[in-house]
C-alpha positions as CSV (number, residue, x, y, z in Angstrom):
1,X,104.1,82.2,103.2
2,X,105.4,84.3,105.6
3,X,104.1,85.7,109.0
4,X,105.7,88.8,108.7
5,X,104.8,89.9,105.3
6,X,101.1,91.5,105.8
7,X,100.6,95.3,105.7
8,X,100.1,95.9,109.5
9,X,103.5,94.4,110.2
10,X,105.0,96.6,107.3
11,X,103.7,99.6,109.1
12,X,104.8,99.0,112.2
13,X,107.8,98.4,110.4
14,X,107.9,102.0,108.3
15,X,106.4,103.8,111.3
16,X,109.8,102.4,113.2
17,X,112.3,103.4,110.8
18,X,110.6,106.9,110.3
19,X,110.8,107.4,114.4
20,X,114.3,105.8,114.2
21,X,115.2,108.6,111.5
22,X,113.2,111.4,113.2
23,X,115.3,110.9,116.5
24,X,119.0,111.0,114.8
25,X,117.4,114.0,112.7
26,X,116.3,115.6,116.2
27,X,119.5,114.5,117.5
28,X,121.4,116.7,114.8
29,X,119.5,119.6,115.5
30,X,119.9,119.6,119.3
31,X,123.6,119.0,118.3
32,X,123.7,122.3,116.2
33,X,122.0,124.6,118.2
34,X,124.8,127.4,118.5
35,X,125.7,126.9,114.3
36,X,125.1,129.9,112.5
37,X,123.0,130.0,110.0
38,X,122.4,126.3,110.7
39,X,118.5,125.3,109.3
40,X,116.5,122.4,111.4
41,X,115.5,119.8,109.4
42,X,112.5,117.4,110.2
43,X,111.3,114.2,109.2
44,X,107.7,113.7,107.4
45,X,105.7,110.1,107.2
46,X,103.3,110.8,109.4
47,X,101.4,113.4,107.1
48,X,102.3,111.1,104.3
49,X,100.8,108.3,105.3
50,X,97.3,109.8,106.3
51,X,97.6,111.4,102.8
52,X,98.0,108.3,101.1
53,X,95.2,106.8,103.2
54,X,92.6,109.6,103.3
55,X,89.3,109.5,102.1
56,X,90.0,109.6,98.3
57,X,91.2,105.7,98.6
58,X,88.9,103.2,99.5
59,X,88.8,102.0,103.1
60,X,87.8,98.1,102.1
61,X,90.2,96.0,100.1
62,X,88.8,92.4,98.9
63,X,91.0,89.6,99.3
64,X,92.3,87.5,96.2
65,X,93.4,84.0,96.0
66,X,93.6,84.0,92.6
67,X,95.2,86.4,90.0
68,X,92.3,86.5,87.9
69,X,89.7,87.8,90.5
70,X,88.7,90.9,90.6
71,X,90.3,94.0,92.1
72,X,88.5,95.5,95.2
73,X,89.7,98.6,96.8
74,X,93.3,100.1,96.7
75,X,96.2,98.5,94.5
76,X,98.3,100.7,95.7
77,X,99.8,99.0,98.7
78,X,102.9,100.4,98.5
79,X,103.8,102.3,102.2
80,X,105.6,105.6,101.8
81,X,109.2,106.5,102.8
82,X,110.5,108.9,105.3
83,X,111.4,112.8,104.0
84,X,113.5,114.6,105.9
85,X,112.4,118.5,105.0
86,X,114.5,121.2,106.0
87,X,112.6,124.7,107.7
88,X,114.6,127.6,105.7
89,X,111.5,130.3,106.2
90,X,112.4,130.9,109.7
91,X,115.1,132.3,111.9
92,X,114.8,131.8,116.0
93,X,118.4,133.2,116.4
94,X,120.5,136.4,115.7
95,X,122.6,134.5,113.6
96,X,120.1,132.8,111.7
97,X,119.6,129.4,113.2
98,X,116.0,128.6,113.8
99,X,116.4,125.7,116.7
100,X,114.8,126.3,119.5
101,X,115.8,123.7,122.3
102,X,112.3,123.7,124.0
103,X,110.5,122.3,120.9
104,X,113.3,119.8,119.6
105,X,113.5,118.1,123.2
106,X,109.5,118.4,123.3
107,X,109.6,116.6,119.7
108,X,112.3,114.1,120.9
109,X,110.3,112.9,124.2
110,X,106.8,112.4,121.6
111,X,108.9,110.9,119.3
112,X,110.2,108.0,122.4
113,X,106.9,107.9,123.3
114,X,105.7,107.1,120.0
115,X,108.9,104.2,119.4
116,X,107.6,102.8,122.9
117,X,104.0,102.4,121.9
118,X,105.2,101.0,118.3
119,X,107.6,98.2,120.2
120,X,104.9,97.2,122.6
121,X,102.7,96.4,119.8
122,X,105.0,94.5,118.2
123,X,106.3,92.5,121.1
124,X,102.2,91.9,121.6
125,X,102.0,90.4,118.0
126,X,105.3,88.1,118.7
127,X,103.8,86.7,121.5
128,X,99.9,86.8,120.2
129,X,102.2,84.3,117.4
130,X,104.0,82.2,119.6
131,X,100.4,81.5,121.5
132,X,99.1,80.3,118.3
133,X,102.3,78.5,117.2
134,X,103.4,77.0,120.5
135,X,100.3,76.8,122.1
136,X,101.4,79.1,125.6
């Protein structure tokens, strides 16, 4: 058994790697600003994720110790993955490019904020573990 195989700790780890991807895709934006006819691309898991667990699925999943019990709630416990979707409808820009600075540097400070709530969490589950483990 393992202590980092539930799916809160898989969360935290998807919700990292979409604001890791989300900040090199911001990044790349920021870095093209003056490319004509250069499209800003941003990254989705967010919306995904509340998709996958809106109302239609079942909020209470039972607990199985044995292959042959019963399913309660969602089987599907599969997290999604990151898309990166690119904005082509829109053009900010004489020369076609649709990044404006305000709003990618706005969405790059939410998206640190974001990484530094995910991290604290974490680093609050390590040590709620080594309490229980080590007895500190």
């Amino acid at each position: 058994m393992s202590f980092l195989d539930k799916p809160s700790w898989n969360m935290m780890e998807r919700s990292l790697d979409a604001s890791t991807l989300r900040q090199k895709v911001v990044a790349n934006n920021i870095a093209n600003v003056d490319t004509p006819n250069f499209k800003r691309s941003d990254v989705s898991f967010e919306e995904l994720l509340h998709n996958q667990m809106s109302a239609a699925t079942p909020s209470i999943e039972g607990y199985r110790t044995d292959p042959r019990h019963f399913v309660i709630g969602n089987t599907n416990t599969e997290l999604p993955n990151s898309e990166i979707k690119t904005d082509e409808s829109t053009a900010v820009n004489t020369n076609n490019n649709n990044v404006d600075m305000d709003y990618e540097m706005s969405l790059m400070a939410k998206n640190q904020l974001k990484y530094n709530a995910m991290i604290q969490q974490m680093n609050s589950e390590f040590k709620k573990m080594r309490t229980v483990i080590g007895g500190k």
